[in-house]
Structure formats: structure tokens, C-alpha cells
N, C-alpha and C positions, 0 to 999 in steps of 0.2 A: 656207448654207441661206437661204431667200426669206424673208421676215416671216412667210407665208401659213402657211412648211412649221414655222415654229417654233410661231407659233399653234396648229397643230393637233399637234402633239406635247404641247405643253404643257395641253393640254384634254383628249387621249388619258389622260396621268398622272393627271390630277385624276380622269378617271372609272375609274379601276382601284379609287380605295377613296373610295367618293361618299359614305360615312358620315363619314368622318375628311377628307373636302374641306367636309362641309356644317358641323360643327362649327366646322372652324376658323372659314367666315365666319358665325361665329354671332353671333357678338361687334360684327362690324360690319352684321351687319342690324339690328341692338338698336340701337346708335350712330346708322345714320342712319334708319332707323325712329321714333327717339324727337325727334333733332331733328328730323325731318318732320312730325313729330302733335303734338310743342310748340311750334314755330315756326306752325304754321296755326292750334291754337288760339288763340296770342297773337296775332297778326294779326286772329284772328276777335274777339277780345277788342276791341282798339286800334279795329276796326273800329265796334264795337255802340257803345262810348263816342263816337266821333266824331257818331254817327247819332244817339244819345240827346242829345248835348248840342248838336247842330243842332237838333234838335228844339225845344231849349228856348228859342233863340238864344244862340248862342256869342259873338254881337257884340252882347250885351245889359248894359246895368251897369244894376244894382236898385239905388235909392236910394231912403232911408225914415232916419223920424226917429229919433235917441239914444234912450240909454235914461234912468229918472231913477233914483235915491239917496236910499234915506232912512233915516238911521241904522242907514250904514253897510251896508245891502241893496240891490245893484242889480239892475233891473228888466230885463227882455231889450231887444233893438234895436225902437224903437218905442212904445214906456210914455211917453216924454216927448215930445207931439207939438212940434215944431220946424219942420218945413217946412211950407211955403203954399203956395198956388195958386198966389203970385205967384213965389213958386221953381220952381213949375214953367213957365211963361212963360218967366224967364228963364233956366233950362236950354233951352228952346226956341226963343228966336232969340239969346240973348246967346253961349253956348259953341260955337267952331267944332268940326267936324267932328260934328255932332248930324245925323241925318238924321230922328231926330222922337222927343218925348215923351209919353207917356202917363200919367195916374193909373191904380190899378188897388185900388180897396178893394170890402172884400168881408166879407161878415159867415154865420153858418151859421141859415138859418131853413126853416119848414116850409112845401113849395109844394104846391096840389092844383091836381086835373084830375078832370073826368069821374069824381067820388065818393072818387078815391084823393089822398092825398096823401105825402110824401114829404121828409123831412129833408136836405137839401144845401149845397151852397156855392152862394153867391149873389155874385155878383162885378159892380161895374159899372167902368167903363171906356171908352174912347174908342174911335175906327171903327179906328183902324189898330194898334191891339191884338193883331188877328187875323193881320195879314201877318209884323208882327214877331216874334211866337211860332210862325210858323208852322202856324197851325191852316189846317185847310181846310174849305171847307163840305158834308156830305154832303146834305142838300135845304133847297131855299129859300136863302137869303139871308143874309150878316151885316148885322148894323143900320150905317148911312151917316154920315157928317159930321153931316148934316142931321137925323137922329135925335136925336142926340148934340146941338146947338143948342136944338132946341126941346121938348126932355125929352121925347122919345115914349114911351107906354108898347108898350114893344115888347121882346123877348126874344130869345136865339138859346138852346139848350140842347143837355145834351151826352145821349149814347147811353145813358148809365146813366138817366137823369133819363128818359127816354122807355120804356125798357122796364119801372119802374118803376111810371109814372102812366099811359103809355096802351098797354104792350104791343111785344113785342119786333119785329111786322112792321108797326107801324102807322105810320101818316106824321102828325104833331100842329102839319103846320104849317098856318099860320092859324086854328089854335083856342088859345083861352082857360086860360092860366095865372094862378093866383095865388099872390102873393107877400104874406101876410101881409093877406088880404086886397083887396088892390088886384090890379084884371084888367089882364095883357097879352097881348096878341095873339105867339104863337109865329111870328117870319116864317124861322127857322132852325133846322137840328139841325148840329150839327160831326160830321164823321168822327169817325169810333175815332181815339181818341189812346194808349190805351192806360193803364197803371200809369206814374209820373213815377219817375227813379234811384231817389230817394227813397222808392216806394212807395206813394207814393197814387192815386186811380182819378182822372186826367186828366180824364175822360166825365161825372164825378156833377158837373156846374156848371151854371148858372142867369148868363148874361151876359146885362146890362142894360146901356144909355147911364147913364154914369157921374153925368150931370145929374138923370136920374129916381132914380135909385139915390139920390143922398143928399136929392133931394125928398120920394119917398114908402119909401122903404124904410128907412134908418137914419135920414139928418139929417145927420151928421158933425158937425165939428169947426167951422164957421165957414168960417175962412180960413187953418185946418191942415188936412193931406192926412192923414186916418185910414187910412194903408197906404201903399203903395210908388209910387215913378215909375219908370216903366220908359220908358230911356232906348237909342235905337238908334244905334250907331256909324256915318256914311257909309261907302260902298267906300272899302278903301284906308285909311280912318285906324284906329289900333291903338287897342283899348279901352284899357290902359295909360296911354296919352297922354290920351285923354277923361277917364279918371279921374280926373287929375290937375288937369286943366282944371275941372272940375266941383267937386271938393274947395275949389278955390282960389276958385271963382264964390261958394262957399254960404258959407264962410268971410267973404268979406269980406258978404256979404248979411247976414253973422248976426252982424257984428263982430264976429269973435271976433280975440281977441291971440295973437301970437306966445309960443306954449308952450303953450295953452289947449286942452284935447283938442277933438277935432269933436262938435259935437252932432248930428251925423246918421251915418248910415252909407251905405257904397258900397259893395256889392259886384261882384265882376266873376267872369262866368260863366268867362271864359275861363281863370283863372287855375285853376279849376276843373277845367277840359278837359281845361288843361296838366299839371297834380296829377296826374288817372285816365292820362292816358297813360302819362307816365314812370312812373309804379307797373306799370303792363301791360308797359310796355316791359322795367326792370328783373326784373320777373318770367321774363320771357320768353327774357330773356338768360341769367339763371341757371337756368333748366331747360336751354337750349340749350347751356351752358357743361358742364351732369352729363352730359347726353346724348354731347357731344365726347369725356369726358372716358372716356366707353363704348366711342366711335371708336378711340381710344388703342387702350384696352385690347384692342379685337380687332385695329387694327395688331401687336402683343405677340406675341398670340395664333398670327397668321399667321407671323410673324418663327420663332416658335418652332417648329412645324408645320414650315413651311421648312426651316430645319438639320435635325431629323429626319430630313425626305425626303434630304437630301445626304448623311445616312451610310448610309440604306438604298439608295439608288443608287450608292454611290462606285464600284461595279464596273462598272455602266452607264455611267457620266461617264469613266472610264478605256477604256472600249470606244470609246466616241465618239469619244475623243480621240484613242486609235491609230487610227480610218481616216478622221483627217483632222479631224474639229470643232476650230474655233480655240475657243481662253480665252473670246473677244467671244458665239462662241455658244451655249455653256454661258451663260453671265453673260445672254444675253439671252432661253434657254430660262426659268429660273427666274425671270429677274426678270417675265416674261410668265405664267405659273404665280399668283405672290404676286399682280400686277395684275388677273387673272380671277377669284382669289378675290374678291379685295376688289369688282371691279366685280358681280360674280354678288352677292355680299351686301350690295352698295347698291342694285341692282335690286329685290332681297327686301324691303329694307329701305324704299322707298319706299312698296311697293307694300304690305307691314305700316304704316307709319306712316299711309298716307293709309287704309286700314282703322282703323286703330285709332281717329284722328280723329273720323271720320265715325260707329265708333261710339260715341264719346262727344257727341257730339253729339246724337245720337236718343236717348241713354239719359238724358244728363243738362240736355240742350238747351243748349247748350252753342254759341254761335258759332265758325263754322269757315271760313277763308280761306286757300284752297292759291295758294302762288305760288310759280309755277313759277321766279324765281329760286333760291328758294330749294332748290327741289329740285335744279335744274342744281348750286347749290351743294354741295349733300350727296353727290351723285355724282360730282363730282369731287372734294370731300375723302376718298372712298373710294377713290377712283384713287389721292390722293396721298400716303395712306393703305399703300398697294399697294406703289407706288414707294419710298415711306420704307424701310417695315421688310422689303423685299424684297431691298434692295439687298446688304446682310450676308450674307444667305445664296446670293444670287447669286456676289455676290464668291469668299466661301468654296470657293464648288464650282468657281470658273472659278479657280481656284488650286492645283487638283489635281495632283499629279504624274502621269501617264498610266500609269506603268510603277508605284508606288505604290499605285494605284487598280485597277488587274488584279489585285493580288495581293490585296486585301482581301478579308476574308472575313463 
């Protein structure tokens, strides 16, 4: 017999009892239906985390002062100011692989406009702030170097902050903000940024030049940074390694001795990154792992289905065999039988998983990222699927005695 003529024998059988063919692959549309619809979720997951924390800069390390101690209570990171200006300087040309430093403090005070005013973050900070964190500008302008030098009163603000004070379609650049009384000229609004991992509205901020900020708005510390430096990794060098370089700069900046905890702190986004993925990933694995483990069970499934069909046929398979069918194509009829199951309910299964997906995504918003290896993947684990637990009952029936098999009843 041709491949072609076994093929379609083998499809003929299945469709005599299309209730008890669809059962069997039921078990393997579930299996690769579910690793398709938790593999694309975790993917869509791995994915939103990668994009959230580009977002934030993932080649970003936050540094800011220790905390302080006082009988025996200590204070969060920050209570005890420790780093200077001039620490930040020399995080800025003394540590290689720095591609640039910024201050960034910020304090929550109340701003008006045009009779409204308005409770926010007030944030001031330097011109390249914005590239680093990746904000973009939605009209007007971010404030320049040169702002930043010679203390402009000038502002950029975010979406929340404008539909607020001047109204959700209106454009408030070049008019007049106040911060505590003191006017500055609006020369920017930021795109939507959205909610941060953490939850807070991105949009509600008030950015000033970090020079006017602690002129007229707070004062600070002197010659301590009231809040964080946000410091940017060049291309190519690993935050890990700047860490470690910067730990060692402030250290010896701040003498401190060997054994002596730090009095500042370092954080690195990316270690962050690294955290949310392998949690997604691991996740992702062990859904993917229940899911196989469904796969199995509708191999079983089919296996069992199989032998069945070999003793309700044995008189068939003994006919065949007197006019002529060799052992090889018994053994090749059914093992193409077990392989159509399984490949028909990887199709199903796909084609469920990527439904099911998609509606969990609209229902629970939920990130969703089909990749097509993975699918190639799942259909051919349902193939090989097919071929496993097919092969037993192929065998079995191409082991028949012919004359045996006639007489069966």
C-alpha cells in the first residue's frame, strides 16, 4: 500500500465513530491548548516587564544617602544625608563607564493656574534627566543645560497636572505656573507615562531645573543632595560592574574602613528586571510543565483508544492479512490512525489555546505574545505524542496471526 492509500484508510476508521475519535484527542487539545494560552501569556508577561522597566531605565543605578540610628531605630535609605554635590561630580567624571549623572529631589507642594490649584510632586533635576528615563515630550519643550545654569524659572509638567489646573484638551504651554508662590513659565507637557510597576500616576509631576528647585522652592541641604543621583551606564558596560565602581568611589570619598557598612545606598534597576523575569519565567515553566503533563495524559488516552480499536478489528486485520497486507502495513495503518489523532487535536488545541489566550486578555487585560515557535513546538510534541503511545498498539495488531484473526469473534 502507497502512504497516500494508508492515509486515507486510516482517516476513513477514524470517521466511522467521530464521537469516540474526538474524545480520544481531547485530552491532547487541553495539553497543547493550555501550553499555547500559558506560554503566550508568560511571554506577554516577560514581555510588559521588559517594556515597564525600559521605561524606567534598566541601565539606571539610583543612588542616595544611608539611613540614620537612634536608639536603636533606624530610619529608611535617606534620613541621614551623606552625599554632596561634590559626590556627584565625582561620580560624573571620576567613575569609568558613567555616560552621565543627574540629581533628582523633589518635595509634594501645591501648584495653581488660571484660579485652580493643585497638590503634586514637584521634582527638580537636570536637562538630561529626561533622555535617561526615557520621557518623551508631548508639546513644547524639555528645559536645556542652559536653564539648568542659570536657575530659569521655567517648568515642564506632566498630563495629570494639566487636566487638573487647565483642562483635559487644553495646551498651558507658555503660561504661568505657580509653585508656592513663585511664577514659572510652562515651556513643556511630557507624554502620558502612565501608572509606574509600583503604582503611582507617572503624569502628576511638576519638573523644574534642579538649580531653581532648591533656590526658590525647597533650599536643600547645603552641600548634601536631598534625594537621589541618578546615574546612567554607557553602551556596552554592565550596571553590576558600575556598581561596584561607584560603591568603591563613595567609600573611599566618605573614608570609610574596611568592615564599615556604606552610608549611602545603590540601587540597580536591572537586578530588578532580572528578579520580575525569572519569576515570569519560572511561572511560565511550571504552567507549561501541568499543561505537558495533560499532553501525557491524552498520549495514555490515545494508546488506550488504540488497543481497543485492535480487538474490535482483529477480524479486519486478519482479512487484510490473508489478501496479502504485510505486518509493516498493519503497523503503519495504525501507527498513522494514533498520529491523526494526536495531530487533529494539536490543531484543535492551538486553535483553543490561542482563543483562550486572547480571551483572557480582553477580559482581564492581561498581556499576550503568540510565538509561533512555540506553537511549531506544541504540534509537534502532539505528533510525537502520536508516535509514542501509538506504537504499542500498532505493534500489537501487526503481530496478529491471520488465520487467528479470521476466527475471532
Amino acid at each position: 500500500m502507497s502512504p497516500l492509500q494508508i492515509l486515507l484508510v486510516a482517516l476513513r476508521a477514524l470517521q466511522r465513530n467521530k464521537t469516540r475519535s474526538f474524545l480520544t484527542a481531547l485530552g491532547v487539545v487541553i495539553g497543547v491548548g493550555a501550553v499555547v494560552a500559558m506560554t503566550s501569556i508568560g511571554a506577554g508577561a516577560r514581555a510588559r516587564v521588559d517594556e515597564t522597566f525600559s521605561a524606567m531605565g534598566s541601565q539606571l543605578l539610583w543612588v542616595r544617602s544611608g539611613s540614620n540610628q537612634s536608639g536603636g531605630v533606624r530610619g529608611g535609605a535617606g534620613t541621614q544625608p551623606t552625599l554632596t554635590w561634590s559626590d556627584l561630580a565625582a561620580i560624573r567624571e571620576q567613575v569609568p563607564g558613567v555616560a552621565d549623572a543627574v540629581p533628582l529631589v523633589g518635595t509634594a507642594a501645591q501648584v495653581m493656574a488660571e484660579g485652580q490649584n493643585w497638590n503634586t510632586s514637584v521634582q527638580g533635576t537636570g536637562a538630561p534627566f529626561f533622555a535617561m528615563r526615557g520621557w518623551e515630550i508631548g508639546r513644547g519643550a524639555f528645559f536645556t543645560d542652559e536653564d539648568v545654569a542659570r536657575g530659569a524659572k521655567v517648568a515642564v509638567i506632566g498630563q495629570t497636572v494639566v487636566e487638573n489646573l487647565f483642562g483635559p484638551w487644553s495646551d498651558p504651554v507658555g503660561q504661568i505656573l505657580r509653585v508656592q508662590n513663585v511664577p514659572f513659565e510652562i515651556v513643556g507637557v511630557t507624554a502620558d507615562k502612565g501608572p509606574s510597576p509600583f503604582g503611582s500616576d507617572q503624569d502628576d509631576v511638576v519638573f523644574l531645573p534642579v538649580t531653581t528647585f532648591r533656590a526658590r522652592v525647597q533650599g536643600g541641604l547645603n552641600q548634601f543632595i536631598d534625594g537621589n543621583v541618578l546615574v546612567a551606564a554607557a553602551p556596552g558596560v554592565a550596571t553590576a560592574e558600575l556598581e561596584v565602581r561607584i560603591e568603591a568611589l563613595l567609600r573611599e570619598r566618605h573614608r570609610l574602613r574596611p568592615g564599615t557598612p556604606d552610608d549611602f545606598h545603590v540601587r540597580n534597576l536591572g537586578d530588578i528586571v532580572t528578579a520580575q523575569q525569572e519569576g515570569a519565567r519560572t511561572m511560565t515553566s511550571l504552567l507549561a510543565g501541568i499543561a505537558l503533563v495533560s499532553l501525557v495524559v491524552g498520549g495514555i488516552g490515545i494508546m488506550n483508544i488504540m488497543l481497543v480499536s485492535v480487538k474490535e478489528r482483529t477480524r479486519e486485520i486478519g482479512l487484510r492479512m490473508a489478501v496479502g497486507a504485510k505486518p509493516r502495513n498493519v503497523l503503519a495503518q495504525f501507527l498513522v490512525e494514533a498520529v491523526s489523532l494526536s495531530l487533529v487535536g494539536g490543531l484543535l488545541g492551538v486553535a483553543a489555546g490561542l482563543g483562550a489566550a486572547l480571551w483572557l486578555t480582553e477580559r482581564f487585560g492581561w498581556p499576550m505574545l503568540v510565538q509561533s515557535e512555540i506553537v511549531a513546538l506544541a504540534l509537534a510534541s502532539s505528533a510525537v505524542v502520536g508516535v509514542g503511545f501509538g506504537v504499542w498498539p500498532a505493534w500489537q495488531a501487526s503481530r496478529l496471526d491471520p488465520i487467528q484473526a479470521l476466527r475471532w469473534e
